[in-house]
PDB file of N, CA, C and O in Angstrom:
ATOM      1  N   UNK A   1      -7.018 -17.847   0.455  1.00  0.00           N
ATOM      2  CA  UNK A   1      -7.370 -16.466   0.344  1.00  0.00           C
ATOM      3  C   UNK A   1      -7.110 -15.955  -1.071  1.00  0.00           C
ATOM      4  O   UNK A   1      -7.551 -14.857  -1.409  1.00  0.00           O
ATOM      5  N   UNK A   2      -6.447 -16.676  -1.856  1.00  0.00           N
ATOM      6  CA  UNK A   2      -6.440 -15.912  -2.979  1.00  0.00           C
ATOM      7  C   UNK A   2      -7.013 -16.271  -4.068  1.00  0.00           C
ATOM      8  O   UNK A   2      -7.272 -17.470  -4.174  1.00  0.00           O
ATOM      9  N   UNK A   3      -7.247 -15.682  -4.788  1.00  0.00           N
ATOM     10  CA  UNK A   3      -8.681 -15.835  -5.598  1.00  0.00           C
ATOM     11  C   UNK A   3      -9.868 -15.011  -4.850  1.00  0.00           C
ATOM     12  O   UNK A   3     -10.847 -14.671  -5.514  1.00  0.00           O
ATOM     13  N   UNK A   4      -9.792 -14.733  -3.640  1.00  0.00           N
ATOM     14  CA  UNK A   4     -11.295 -13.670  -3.276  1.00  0.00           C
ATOM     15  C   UNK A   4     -11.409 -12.783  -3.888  1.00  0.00           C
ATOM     16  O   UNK A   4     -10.522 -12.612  -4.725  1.00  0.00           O
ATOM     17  N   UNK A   5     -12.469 -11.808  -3.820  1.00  0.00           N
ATOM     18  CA  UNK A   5     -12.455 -11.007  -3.915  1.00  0.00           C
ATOM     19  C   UNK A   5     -12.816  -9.676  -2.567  1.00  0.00           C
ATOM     20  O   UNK A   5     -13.552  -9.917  -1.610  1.00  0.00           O
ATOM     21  N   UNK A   6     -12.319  -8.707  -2.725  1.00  0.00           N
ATOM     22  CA  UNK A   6     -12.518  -7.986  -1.504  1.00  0.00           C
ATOM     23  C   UNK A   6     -12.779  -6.369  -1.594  1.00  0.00           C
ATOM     24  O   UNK A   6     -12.204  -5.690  -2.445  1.00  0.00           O
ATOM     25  N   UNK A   7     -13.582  -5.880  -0.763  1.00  0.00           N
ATOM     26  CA  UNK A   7     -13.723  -4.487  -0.825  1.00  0.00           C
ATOM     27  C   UNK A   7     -12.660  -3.470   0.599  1.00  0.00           C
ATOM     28  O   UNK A   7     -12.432  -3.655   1.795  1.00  0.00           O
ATOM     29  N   UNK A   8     -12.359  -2.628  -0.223  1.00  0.00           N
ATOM     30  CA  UNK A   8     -12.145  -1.505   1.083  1.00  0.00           C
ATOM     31  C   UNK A   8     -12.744  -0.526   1.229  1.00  0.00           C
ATOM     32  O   UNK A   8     -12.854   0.336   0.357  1.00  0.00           O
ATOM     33  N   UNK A   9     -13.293  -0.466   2.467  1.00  0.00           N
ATOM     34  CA  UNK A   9     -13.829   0.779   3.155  1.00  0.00           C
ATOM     35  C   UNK A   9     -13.515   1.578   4.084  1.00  0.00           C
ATOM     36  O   UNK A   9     -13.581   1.124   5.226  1.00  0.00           O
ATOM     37  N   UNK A  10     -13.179   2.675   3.942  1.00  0.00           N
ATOM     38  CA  UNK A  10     -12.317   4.011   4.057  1.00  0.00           C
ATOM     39  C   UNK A  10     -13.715   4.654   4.784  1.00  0.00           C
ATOM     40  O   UNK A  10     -14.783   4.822   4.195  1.00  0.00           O
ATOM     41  N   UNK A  11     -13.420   4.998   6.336  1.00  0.00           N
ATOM     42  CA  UNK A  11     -14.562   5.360   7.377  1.00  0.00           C
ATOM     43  C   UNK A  11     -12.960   6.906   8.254  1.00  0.00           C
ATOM     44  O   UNK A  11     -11.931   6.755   8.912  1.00  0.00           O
ATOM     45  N   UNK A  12     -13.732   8.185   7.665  1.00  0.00           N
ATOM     46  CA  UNK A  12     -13.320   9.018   8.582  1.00  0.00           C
ATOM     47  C   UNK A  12     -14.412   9.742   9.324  1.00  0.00           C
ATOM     48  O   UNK A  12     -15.312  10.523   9.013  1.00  0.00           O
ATOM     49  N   UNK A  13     -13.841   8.997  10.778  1.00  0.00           N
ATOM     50  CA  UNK A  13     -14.257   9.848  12.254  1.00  0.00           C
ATOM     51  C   UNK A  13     -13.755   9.190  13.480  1.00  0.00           C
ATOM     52  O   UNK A  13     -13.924   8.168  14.144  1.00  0.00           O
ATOM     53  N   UNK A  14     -12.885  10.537  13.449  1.00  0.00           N
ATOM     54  CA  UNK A  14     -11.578  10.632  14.683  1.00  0.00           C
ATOM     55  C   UNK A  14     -10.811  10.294  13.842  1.00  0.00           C
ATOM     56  O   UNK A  14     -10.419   9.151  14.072  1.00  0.00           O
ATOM     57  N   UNK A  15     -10.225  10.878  12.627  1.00  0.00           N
ATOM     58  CA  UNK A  15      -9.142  10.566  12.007  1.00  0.00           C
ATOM     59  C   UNK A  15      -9.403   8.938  10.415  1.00  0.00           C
ATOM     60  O   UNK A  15     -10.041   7.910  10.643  1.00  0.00           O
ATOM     61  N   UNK A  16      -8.975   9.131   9.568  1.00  0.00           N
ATOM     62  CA  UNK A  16      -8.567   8.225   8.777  1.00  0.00           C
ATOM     63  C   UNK A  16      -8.628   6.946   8.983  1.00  0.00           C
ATOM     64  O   UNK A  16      -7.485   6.496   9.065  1.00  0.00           O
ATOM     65  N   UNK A  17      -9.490   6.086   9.116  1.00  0.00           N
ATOM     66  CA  UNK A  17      -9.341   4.730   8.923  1.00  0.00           C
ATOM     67  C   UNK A  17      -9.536   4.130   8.122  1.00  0.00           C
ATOM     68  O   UNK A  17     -10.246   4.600   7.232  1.00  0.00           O
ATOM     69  N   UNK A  18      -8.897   2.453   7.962  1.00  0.00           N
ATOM     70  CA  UNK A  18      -9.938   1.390   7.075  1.00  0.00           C
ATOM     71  C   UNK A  18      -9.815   0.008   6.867  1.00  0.00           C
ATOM     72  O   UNK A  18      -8.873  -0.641   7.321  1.00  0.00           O
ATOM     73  N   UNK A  19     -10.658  -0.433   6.250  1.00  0.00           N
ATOM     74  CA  UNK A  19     -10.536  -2.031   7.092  1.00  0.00           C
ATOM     75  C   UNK A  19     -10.544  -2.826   5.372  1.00  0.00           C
ATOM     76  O   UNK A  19     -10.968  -2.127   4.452  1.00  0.00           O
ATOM     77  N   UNK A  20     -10.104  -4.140   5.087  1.00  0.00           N
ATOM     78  CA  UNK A  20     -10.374  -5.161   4.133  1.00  0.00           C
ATOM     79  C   UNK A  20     -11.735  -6.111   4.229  1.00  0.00           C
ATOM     80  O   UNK A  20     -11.683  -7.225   4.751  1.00  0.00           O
ATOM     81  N   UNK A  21     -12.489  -5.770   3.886  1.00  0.00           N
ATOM     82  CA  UNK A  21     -13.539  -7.051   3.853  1.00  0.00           C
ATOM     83  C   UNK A  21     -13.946  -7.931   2.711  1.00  0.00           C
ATOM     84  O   UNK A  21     -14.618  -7.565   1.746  1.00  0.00           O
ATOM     85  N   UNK A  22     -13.463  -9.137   2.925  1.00  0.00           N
ATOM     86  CA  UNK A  22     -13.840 -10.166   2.125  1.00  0.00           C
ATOM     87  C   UNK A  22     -15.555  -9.666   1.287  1.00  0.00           C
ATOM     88  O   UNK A  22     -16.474  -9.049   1.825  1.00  0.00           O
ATOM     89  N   UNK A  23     -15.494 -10.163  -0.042  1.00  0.00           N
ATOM     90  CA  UNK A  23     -16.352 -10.281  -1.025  1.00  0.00           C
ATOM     91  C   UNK A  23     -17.929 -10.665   0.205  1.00  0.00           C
ATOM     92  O   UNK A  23     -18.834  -9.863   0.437  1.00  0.00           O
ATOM     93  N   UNK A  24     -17.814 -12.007   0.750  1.00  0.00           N
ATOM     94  CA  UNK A  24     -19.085 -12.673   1.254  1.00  0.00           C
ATOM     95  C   UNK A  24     -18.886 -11.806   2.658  1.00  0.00           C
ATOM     96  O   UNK A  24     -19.535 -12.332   3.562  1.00  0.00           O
ATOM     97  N   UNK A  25     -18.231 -10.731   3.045  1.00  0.00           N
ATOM     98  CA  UNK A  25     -18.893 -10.018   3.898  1.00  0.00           C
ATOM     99  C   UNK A  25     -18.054 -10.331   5.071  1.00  0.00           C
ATOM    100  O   UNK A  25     -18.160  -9.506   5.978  1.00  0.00           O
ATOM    101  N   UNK A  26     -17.356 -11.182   5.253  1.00  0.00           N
ATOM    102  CA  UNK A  26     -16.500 -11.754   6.301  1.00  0.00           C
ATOM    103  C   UNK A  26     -15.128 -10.921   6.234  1.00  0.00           C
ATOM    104  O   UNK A  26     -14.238 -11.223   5.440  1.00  0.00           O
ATOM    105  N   UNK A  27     -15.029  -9.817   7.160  1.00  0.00           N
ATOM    106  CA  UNK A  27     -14.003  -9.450   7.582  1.00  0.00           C
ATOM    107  C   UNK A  27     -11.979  -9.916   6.980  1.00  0.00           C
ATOM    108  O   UNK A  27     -11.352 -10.975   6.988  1.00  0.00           O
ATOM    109  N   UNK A  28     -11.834  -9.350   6.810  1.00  0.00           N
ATOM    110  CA  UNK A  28     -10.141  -9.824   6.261  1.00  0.00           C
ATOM    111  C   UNK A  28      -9.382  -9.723   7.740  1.00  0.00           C
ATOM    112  O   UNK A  28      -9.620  -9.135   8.795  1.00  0.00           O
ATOM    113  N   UNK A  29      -8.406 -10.557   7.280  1.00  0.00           N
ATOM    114  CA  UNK A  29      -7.806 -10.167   8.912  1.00  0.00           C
ATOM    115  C   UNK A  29      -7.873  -9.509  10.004  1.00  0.00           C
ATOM    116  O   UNK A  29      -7.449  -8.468  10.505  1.00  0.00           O
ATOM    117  N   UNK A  30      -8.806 -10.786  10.349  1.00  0.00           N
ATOM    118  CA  UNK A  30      -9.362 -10.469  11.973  1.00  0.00           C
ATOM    119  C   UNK A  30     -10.607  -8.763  11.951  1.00  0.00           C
ATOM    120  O   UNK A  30     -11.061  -8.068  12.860  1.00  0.00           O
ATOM    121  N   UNK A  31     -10.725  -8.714  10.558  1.00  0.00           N
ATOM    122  CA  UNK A  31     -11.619  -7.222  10.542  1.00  0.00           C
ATOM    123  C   UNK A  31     -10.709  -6.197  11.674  1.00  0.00           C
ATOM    124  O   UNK A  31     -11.364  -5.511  12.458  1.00  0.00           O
ATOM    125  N   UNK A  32      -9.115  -6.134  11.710  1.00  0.00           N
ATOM    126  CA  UNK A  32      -8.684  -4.927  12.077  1.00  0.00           C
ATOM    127  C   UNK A  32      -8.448  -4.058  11.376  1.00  0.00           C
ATOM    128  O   UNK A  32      -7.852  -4.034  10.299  1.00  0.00           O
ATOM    129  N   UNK A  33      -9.025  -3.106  12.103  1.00  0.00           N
ATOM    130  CA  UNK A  33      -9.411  -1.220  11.091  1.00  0.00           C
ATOM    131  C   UNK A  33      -7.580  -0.794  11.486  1.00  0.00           C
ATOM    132  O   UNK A  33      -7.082  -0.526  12.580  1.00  0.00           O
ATOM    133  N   UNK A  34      -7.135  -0.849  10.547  1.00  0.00           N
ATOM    134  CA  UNK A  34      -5.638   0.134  10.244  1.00  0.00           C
ATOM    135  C   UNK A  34      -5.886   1.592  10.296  1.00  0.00           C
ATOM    136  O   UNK A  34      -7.039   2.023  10.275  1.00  0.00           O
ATOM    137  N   UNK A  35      -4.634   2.535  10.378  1.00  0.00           N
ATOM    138  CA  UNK A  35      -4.273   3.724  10.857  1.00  0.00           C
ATOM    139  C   UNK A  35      -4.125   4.484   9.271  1.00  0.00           C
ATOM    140  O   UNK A  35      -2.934   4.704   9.048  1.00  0.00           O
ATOM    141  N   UNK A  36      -4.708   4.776   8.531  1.00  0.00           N
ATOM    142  CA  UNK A  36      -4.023   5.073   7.167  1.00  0.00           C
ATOM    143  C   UNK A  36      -3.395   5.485   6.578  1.00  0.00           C
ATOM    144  O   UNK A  36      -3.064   5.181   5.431  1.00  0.00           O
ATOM    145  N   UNK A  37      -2.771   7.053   7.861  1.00  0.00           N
ATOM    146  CA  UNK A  37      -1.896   7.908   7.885  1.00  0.00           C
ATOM    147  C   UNK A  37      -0.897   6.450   7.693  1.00  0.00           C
ATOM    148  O   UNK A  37      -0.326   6.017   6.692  1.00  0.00           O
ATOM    149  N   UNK A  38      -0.956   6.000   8.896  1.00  0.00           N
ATOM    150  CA  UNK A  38       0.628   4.677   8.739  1.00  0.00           C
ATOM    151  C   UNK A  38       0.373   3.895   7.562  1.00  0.00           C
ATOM    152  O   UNK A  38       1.421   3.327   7.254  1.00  0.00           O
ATOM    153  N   UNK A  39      -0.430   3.655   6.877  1.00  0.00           N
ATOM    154  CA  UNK A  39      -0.354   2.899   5.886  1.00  0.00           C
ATOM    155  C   UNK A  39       0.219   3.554   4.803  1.00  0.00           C
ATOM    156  O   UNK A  39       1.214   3.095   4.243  1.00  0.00           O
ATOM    157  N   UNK A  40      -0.421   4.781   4.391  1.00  0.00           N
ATOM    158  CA  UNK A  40       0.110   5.906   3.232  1.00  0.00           C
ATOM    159  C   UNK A  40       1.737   6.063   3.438  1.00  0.00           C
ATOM    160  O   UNK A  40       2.529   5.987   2.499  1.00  0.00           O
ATOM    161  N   UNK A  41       2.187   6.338   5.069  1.00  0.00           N
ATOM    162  CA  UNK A  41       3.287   6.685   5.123  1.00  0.00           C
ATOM    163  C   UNK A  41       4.673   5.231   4.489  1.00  0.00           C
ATOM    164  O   UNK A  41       5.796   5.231   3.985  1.00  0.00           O
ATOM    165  N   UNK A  42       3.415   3.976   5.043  1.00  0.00           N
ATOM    166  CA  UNK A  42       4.462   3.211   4.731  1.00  0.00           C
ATOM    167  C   UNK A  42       4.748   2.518   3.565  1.00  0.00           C
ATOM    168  O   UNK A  42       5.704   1.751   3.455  1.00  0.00           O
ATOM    169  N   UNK A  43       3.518   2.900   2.226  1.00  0.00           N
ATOM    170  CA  UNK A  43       3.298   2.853   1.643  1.00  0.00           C
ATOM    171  C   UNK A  43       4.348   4.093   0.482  1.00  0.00           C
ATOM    172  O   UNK A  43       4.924   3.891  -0.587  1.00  0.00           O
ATOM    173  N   UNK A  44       4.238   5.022   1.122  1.00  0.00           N
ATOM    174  CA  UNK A  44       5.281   5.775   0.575  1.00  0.00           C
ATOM    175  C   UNK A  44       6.502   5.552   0.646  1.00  0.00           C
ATOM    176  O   UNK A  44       7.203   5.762  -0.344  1.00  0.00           O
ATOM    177  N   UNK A  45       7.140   4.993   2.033  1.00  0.00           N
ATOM    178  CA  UNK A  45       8.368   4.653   1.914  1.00  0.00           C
ATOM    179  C   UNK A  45       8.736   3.308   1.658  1.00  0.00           C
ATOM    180  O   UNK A  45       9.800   3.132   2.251  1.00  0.00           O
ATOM    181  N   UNK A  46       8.328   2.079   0.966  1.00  0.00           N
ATOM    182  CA  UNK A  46       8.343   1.733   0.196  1.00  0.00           C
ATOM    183  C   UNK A  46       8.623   1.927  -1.692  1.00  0.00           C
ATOM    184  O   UNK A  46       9.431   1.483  -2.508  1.00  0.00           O
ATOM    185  N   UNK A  47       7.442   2.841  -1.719  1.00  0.00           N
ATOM    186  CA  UNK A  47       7.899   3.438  -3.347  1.00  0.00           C
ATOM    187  C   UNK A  47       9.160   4.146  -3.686  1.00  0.00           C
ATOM    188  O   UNK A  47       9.764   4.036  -4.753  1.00  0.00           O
ATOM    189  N   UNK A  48       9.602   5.117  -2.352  1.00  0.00           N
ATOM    190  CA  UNK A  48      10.933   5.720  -2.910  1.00  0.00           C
ATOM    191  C   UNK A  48      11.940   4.673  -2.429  1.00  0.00           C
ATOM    192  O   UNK A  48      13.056   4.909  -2.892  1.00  0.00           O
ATOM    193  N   UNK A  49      11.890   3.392  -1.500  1.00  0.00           N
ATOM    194  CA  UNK A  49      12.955   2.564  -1.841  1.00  0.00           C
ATOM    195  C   UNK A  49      13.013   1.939  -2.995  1.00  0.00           C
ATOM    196  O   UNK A  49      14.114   1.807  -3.529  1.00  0.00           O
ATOM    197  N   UNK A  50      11.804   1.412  -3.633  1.00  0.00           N
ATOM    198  CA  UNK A  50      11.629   0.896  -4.752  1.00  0.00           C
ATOM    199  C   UNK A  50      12.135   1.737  -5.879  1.00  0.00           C
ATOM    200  O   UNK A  50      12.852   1.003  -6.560  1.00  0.00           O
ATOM    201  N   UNK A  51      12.078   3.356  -6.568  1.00  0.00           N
ATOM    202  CA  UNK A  51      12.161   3.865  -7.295  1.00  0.00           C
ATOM    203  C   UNK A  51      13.682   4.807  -6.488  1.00  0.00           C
ATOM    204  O   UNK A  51      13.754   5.974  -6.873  1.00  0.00           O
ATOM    205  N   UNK A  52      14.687   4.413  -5.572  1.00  0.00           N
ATOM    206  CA  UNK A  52      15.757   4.898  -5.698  1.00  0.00           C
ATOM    207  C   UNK A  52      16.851   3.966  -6.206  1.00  0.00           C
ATOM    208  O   UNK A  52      17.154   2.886  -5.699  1.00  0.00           O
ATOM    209  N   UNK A  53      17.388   4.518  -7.249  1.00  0.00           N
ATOM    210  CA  UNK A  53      17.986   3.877  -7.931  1.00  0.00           C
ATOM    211  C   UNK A  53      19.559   4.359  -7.605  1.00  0.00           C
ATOM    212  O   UNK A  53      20.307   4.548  -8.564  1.00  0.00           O
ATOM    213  N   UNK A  54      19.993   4.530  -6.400  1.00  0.00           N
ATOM    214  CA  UNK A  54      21.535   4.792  -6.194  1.00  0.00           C
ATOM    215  C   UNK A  54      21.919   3.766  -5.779  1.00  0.00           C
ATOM    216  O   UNK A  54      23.136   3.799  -5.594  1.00  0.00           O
ATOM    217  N   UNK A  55      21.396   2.698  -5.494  1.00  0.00           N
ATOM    218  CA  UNK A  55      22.355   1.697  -5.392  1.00  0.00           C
ATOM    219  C   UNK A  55      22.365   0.451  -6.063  1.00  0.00           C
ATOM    220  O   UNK A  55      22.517  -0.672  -5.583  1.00  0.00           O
ATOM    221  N   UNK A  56      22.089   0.983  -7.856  1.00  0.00           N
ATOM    222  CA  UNK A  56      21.389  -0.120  -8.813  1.00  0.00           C
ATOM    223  C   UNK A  56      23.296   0.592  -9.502  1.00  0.00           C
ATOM    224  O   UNK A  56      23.861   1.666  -9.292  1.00  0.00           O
ATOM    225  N   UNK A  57      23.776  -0.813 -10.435  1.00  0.00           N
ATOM    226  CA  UNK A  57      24.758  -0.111 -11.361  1.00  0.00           C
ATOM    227  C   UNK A  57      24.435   0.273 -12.447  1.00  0.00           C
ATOM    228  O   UNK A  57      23.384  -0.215 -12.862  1.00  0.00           O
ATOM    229  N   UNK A  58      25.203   1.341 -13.423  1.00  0.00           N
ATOM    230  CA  UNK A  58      25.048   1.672 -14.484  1.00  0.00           C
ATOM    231  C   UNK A  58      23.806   2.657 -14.413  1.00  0.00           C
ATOM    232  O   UNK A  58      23.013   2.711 -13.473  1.00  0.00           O
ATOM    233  N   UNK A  59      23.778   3.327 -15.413  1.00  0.00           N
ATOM    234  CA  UNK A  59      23.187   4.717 -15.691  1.00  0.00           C
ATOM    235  C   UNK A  59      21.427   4.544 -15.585  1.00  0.00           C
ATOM    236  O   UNK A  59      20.859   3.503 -15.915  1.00  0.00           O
ATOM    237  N   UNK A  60      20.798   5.613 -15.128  1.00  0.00           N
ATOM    238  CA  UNK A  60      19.253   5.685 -14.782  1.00  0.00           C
ATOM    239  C   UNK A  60      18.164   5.280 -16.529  1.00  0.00           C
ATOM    240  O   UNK A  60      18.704   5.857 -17.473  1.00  0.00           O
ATOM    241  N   UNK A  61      17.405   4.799 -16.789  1.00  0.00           N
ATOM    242  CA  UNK A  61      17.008   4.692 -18.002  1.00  0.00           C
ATOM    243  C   UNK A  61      16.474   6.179 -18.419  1.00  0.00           C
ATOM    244  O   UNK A  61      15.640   6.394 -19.298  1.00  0.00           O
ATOM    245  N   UNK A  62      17.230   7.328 -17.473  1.00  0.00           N
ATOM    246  CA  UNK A  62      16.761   9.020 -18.746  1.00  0.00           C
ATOM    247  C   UNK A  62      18.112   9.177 -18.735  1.00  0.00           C
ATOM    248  O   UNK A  62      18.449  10.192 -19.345  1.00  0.00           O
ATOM    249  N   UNK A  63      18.932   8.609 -18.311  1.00  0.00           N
ATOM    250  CA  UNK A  63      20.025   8.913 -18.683  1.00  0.00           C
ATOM    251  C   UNK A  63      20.692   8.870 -19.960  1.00  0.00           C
ATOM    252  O   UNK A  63      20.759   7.723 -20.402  1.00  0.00           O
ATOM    253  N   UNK A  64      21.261   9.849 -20.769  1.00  0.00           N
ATOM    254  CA  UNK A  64      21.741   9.649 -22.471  1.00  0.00           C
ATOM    255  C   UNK A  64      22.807   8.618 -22.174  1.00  0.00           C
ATOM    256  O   UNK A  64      23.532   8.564 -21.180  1.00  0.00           O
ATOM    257  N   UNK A  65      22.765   7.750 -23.301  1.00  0.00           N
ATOM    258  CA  UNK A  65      23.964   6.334 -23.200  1.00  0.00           C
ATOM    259  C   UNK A  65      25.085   7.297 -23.643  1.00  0.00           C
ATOM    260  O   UNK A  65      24.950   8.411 -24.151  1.00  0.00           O
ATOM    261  N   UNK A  66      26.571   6.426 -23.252  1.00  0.00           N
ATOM    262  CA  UNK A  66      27.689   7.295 -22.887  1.00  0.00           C
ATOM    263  C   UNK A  66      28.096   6.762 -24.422  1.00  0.00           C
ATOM    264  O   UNK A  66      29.145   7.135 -24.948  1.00  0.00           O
TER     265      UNK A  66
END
């Protein structure tokens, strides 16, 4: 799978969906259409674990050096 290339298509009716489809047209995993609200959400909480830095040591990089 890697090296494809792939499109996403983003279909709202009845709410937010969207699915991965391979370059030659063949569905990405299993062509199941995801929830996007849950994707965004989990997608978000990801980034603020990634970008919280309270449990990294030593000072934030805006922080002035001591």
């Amino acid at each position: 799978m890697l090296g494809e290339r792939f499109s996403l298509f983003v279909v709202h009716a009845e709410g937010w969906r969207w699915t991965l489809v391979a370059h030659d047209g063949a569905p990405a995993a299993g062509g199941q259409a995801l929830d996007l609200d849950t994707a965004l959400e989990d997608a978000r909480a990801s980034a603020a674990a990634f970008t919280d830095t309270s449990s990294h040591a030593g000072p934030s990089p805006a922080s002035p050096a001591a």
